[in-house]
C-alpha positions in Angstrom: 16.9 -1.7 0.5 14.9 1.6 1.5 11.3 1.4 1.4 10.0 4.9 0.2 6.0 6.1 0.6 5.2 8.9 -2.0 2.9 11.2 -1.3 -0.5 9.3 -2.7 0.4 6.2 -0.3 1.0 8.9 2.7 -2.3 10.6 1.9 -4.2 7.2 1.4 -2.8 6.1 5.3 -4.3 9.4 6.7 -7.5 8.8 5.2 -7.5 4.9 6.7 -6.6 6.6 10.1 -9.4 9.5 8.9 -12.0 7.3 8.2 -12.0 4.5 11.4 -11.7 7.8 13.5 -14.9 9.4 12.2 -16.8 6.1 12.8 -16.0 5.9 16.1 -12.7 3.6 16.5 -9.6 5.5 16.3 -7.4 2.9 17.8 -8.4 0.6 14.7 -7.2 3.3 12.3 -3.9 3.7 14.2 -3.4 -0.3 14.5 -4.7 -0.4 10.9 -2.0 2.1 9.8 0.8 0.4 11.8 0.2 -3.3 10.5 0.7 -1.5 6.5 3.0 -0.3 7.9 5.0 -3.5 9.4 4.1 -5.2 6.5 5.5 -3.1 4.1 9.1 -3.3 5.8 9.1 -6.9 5.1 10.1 -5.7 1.2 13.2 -3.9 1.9 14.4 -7.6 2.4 12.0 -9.8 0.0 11.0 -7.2 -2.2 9.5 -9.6 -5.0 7.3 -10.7 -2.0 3.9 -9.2 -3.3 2.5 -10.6 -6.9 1.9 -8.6 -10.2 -0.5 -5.8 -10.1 -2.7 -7.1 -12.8 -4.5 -3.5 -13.2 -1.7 -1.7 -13.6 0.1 -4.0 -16.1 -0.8 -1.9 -19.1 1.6 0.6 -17.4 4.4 -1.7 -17.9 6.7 -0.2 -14.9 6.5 -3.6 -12.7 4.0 -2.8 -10.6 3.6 -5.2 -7.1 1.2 -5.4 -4.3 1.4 -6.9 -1.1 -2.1 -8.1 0.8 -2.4 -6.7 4.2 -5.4 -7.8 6.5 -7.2 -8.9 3.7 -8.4 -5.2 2.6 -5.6 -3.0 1.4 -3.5 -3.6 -1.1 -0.3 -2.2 -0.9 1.3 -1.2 -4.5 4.9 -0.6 -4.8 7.8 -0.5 -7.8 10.6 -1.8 -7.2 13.8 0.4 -8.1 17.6 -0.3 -7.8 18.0 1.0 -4.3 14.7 1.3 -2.9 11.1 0.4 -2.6 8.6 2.8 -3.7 4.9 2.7 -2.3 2.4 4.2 -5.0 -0.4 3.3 -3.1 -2.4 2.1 -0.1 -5.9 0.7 -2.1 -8.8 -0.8 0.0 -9.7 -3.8 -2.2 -13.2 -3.0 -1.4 -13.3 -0.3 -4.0 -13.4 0.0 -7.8 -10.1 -1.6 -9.2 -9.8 1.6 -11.6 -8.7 4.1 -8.6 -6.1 2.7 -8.1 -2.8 4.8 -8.8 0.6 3.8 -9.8 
C-alpha cells in the first residue's frame, strides 16, 4: 500500500524543519522530519497501526494517528490503495487545529 502526504502534512513538515532551524538546531528539524517520516512507512504495511482520532470522529471518514516521539501526531485515512497523511499535529497545541 502507498502512503500519500497531501499538501497540509507537507506544509506542516516544513514548518517542523522551519521552526527547530530558527531556534538554532537545524539538524533536529531534519532528524525530526525523517523519524515522521520513517514512522509513517510502517503503515503501508500495518496500516490499522495508529488508534482513532477521537477529534476528528464527528467527521466520520476513519480518521487514524500514529504517535511519533511523543509530540506529533500523525493523522492519516486509510483508502483502498493507499495511505493518506492529512496532517503532521504537534500534540502540544490546541486539539481543534488539527485538520483532516
Amino acid at each position: 500500500m502507498q502512503v500519500k502526504l497531501t499538501a497540509n502534512a507537507r506544509r506542516r513538515l516544513v514548518q517542523i524543519i522551519d521552526y527547530h532551524h530558527l531556534e538554532g538546531n537545524p539538524k533536529k528539524g531534519k532528524r525530526t522530519v525523517e523519524k515522521i517520516l520513517k514512522q509513517t512507512r510502517k503503515l503501508s504495511e500495518h496500516p490499522e497501526l495508529g488508534q482513532v482520532e477521537e477529534y476528528l470522529i464527528k467527521e466520520k471518514k476513519g480518521h487514524r494517528y500514529l504517535l511519533v516521539k511523543r509530540l506529533y501526531k500523525v493523522i492519516y485515512l486509510i483508502r483502498p490503495k493507499r495511505i493518506v497523511i492529512t496532517d503532521v499535529f504537534d500534540v502540544r497545541q490546541d486539539p481543534s487545529k488539527i485538520k483532516g
